[in-house]
N, C-alpha and C positions, 0 to 999 in steps of 0.2 A: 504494500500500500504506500502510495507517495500522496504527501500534503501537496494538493495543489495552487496556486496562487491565484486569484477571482479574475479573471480576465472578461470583460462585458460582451464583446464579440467569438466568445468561445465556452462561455457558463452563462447558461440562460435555463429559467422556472417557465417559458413560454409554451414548453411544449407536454407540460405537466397536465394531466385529465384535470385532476381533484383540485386544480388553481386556475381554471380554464375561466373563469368568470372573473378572476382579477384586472384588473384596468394591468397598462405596462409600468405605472409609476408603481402599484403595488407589487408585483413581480419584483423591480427592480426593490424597493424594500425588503423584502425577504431575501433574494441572492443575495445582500449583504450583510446578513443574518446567518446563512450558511458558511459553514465549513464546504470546501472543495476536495474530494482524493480521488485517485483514480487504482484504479486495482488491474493485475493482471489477468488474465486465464486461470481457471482452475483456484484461483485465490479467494479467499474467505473473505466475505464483506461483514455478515453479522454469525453472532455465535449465540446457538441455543444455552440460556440458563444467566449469557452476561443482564447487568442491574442497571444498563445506562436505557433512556427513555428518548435519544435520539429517534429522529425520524429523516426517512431516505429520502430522494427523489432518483429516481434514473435516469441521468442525460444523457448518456447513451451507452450501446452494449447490449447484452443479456446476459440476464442472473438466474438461477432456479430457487425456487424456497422448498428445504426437503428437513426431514428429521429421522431418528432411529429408533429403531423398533429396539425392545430388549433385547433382542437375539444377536443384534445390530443390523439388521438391514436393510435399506436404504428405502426410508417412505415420501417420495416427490409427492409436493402439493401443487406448484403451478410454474412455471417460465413467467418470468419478467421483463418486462420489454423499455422501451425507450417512451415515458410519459407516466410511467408506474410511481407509486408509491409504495413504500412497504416499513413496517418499524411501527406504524402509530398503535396499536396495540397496546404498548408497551407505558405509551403516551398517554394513551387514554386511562387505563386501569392501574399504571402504576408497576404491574409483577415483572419477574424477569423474561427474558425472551421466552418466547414460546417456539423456534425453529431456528434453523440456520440458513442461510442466505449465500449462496456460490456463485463467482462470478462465471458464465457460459464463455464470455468473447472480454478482451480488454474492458472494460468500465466506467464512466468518471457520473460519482456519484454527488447528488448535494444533499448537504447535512445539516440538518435544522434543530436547534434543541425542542425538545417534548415539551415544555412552555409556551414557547414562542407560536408552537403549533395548533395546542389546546384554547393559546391568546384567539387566534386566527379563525379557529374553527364557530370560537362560541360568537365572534364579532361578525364573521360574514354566513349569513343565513343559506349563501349558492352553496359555499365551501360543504358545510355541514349537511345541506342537502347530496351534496356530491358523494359524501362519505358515505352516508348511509345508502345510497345509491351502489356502491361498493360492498358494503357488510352483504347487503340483501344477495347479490351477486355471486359471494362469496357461499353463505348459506343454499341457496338453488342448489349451487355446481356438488357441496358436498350432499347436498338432497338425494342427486342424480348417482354421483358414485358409491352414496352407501347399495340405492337400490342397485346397479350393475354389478355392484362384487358379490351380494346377494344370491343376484338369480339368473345374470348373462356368462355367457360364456368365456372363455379368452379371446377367443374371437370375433366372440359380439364386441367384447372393450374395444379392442384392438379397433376395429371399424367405425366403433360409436366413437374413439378419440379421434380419430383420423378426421372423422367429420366435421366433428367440432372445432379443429385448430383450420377445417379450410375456410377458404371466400370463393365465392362465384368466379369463375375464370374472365379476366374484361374481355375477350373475346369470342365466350360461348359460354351461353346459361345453362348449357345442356352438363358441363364442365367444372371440376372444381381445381381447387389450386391451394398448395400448402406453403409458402415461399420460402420457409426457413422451418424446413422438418428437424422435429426432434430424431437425436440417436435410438436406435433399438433399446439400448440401456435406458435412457431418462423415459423412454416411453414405457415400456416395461416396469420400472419405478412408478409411474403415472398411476398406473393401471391393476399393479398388482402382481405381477405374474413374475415370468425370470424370460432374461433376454435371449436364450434360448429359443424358448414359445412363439414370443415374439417375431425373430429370426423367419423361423418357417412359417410363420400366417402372413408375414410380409412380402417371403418368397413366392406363396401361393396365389396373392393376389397380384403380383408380378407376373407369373404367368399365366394366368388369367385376363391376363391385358385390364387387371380393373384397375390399377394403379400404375405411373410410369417415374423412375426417379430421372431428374436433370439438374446435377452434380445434387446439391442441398433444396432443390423443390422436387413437391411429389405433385405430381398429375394428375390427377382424378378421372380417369378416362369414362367410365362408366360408372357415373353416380348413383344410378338405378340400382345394379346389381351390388354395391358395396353397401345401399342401405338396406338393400333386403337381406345382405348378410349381418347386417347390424341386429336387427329387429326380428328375425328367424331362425 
């Protein structure tokens, strides 16, 4: 991790969801309220159990947020992207972390104390609407994946995640598109299973023509048939 030094034309809160209603004078007040660092690959941004109540922004990169099982192994809860937030938690209730935080790609994170956040939150009505716009979000998705470990198969995961991480292809609706696929490994994490399993239901729909990889996007060639292997 390197302290980075506030540069205006290179650290910027404008592309922050949860602060998307701020005017740019307000932005610019809060970036000078953060801490800047930037983190490498593979490097730990926040550690399950630390007692500090900072709160993130992602200015760019991706991070995953994941924890451990007793056995120790490896429970992913989501990818993090460039406009995310993550930390306030900690912010809000006070307790120690509740997960760890990995950087996917280089990083450069803004760092906001848990005050200044909770200041911000209760002062601007969008903000706190944002957030909780976020919890709700947060709750659904674990809605969704308690029922799938439940009662879907590996298979079914595997195709109901695939779907969920695409968008519409901009050149055919018939078509989806993943533009920055998770590894076998984090997806497997995702979902539960071992990247084994994984491995060969990915292969299968590879050849199946239902899916096409192109270097780090997956193709969705056939979204019909991938949801009905979803849901059947």
């Amino acid at each position: 991790m390197r302290v980075a030094k506030w540069n205006p034309d290179k650290h910027s809160l404008k592309d922050i969801l949860l602060l998307a209603s701020l005017s740019s004078e307000e932005h610019r007040e809060l970036e000078l309220k953060c801490s800047w660092r930037e983190f490498d690959k593979q490097e730990r941004i926040l550690e399950g159990g630390d007692d500090n109540t900072d709160v993130f922004f992602l200015v760019s990169g991706q991070a995953h947020v994941l924890n451990y099982s007793g056995s120790g192994r490896i429970i992913e809860y989501a990818t993090l992207y460039v406009g995310d937030v993550f930390g306030e938690y900690a912010a809000i209730d006070g307790l120690t972390r509740s997960a760890w935080v990995m950087a996917l790609t280089p990083c450069v994170v803004a760092v906001l104390p848990g005050k200044v956040f909770v200041d911000t939150v209760i002062a601007r009505p969008e903000v706190c609407l944002a957030l909780l716009r976020k919890f709700t979000g947060i709750i659904r998705l674990s809605d969704e994946r308690m029922t799938s470990f439940s009662h879907l198969s590996a298979e079914q995961r595997v195709c109901l995640e695939l779907i969920r991480l695409a968008e519409i292809h901009p050149e055919s609706s018939e078509e989806l598109i993943i533009s920055l696929a998770p590894t076998q490994r984090n997806l497997a994490h995702v979902i539960g299973t071992s990247r084994e399993t994984v491995a060969r239901i990915i292969s299968q729909l590879r050849r199946e023509g239902i899916i096409e990889y192109e270097g780090k996007t997956i193709h969705i060639r056939r979204r019909g048939a991938l949801e009905k292997l979803a849901l059947f």
